[in-house]
N, C-alpha and C positions, 0 to 999 in steps of 0.2 A: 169266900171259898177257902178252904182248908189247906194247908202245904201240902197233907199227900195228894187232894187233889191236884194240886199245880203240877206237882212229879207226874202224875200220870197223866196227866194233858198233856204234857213237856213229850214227854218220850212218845205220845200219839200221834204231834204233832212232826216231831223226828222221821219218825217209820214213813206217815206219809207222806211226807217234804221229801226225805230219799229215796221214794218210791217213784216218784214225780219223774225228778230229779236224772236217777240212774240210768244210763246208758245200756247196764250187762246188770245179770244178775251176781256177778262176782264183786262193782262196786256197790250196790247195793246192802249187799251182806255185811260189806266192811265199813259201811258208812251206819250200818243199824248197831253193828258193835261197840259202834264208837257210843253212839246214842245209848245202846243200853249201859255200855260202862260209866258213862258221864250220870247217868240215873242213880246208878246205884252208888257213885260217890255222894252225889250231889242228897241224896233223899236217905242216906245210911240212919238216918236221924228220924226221919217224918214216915217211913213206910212201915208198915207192921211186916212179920220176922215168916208170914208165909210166903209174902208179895216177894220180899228179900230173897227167900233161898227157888222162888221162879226165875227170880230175874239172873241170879246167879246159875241157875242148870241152863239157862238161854244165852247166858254169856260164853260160859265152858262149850257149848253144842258150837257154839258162833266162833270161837278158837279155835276148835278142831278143823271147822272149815276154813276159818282163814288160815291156817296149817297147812290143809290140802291145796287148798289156791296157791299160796306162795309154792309150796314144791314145787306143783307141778309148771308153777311159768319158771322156776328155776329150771327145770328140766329140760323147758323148749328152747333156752336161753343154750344150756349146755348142747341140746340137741344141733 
């Protein structure tokens, strides 16, 4: 089997091990970002440069929500 295959098992195996896993869908989100970031350090090397800039618009989209997650429990904190 090929290293990009193994990335991409890897991080298939992530999403649905977190999916399993998660309680909410807010850790959920933040446990797939972690998996996608760890992806794309990990595979910078082994994935071709389309797979790359998916994985990166899926990480940015995953940031903005985890952005909104944290304010907003900031909020109820403050609240």
């Amino acid at each position: 089997m090929a290293m990009r295959e193994n990335v991409v098992l890897f991080l298939a195996l992530w999403i649905i091990t977190a999916a399993l896993v998660s309680p909410s869908v807010e850790i959920f989100l933040t446990i797939a970002l972690i998996g996608i970031l760890i992806t794309l350090e990990i595979g910078e090397f082994y994935l071709p440069r389309d797979v790359k800039s998916s994985l990166k618009l899926s990480a940015y989209l995953l940031l903005l929500t985890f952005a909104f997650i944290v304010a907003r429990k900031v909020y109820e904190v403050i609240k």
